[in-house]
N, C-alpha and C positions, 0 to 999 in steps of 0.2 A: 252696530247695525241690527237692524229686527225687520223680518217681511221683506230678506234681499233677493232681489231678481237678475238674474242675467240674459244677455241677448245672446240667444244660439238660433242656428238653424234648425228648422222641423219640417218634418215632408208632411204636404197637403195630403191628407185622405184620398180627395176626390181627384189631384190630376198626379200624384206625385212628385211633383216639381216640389223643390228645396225651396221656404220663405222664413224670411226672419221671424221670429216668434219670444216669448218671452216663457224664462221657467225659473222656479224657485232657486238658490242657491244658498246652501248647497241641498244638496235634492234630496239627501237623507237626514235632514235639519225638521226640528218639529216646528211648527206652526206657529209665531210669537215666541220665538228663539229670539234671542239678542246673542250676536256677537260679538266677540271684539278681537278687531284685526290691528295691529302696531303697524303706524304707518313704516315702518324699515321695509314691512311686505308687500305696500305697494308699488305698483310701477302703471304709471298714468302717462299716457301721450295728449297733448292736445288735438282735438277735431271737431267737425260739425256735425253733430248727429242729423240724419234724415228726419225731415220734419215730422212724417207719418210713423214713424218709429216712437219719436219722441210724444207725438199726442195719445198716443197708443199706452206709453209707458205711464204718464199722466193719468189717464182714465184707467186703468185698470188698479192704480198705485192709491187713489183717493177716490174712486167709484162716480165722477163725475163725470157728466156726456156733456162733450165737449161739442158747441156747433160745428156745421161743417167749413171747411177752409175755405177764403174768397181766395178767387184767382188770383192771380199775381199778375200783373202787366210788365213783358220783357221787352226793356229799351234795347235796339241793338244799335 
């Protein structure tokens, strides 16, 4: 892995409130580090990532702006 990030919480500057954020991992790793992790180490659950999470992680991962999201129409 090289350029790994993880999703943690970070407090807003401006109101304090807790939001999800993104930060290098691991945080004492230089810059264009490669590592390598044996998969025996991980432990993976399946889930949906939050979409806004996920384009978030995108754009900052490959430095591309992403348009903004069309609504979604909810059939109930």
């Amino acid at each position: 892995m090289k350029d790994t990030v993880v999703l943690r919480g970070v407090q807003d500057p401006k109101t304090g409130e807790v939001i999800a954020g993104f930060g290098d991992w691991p945080a004492v790793g230089l810059v264009g580090q490669s590592y390598r992790i044996p998969l025996t180490a991980l432990v993976l659950m399946p889930y949906q990532v939050h979409e806004d999470l996920e384009r978030q992680y995108i754009s900052n991962v490959t430095g591309m702006t992403l348009p903004p999201v069309t609504p979604k129409i909810l059939l109930s």
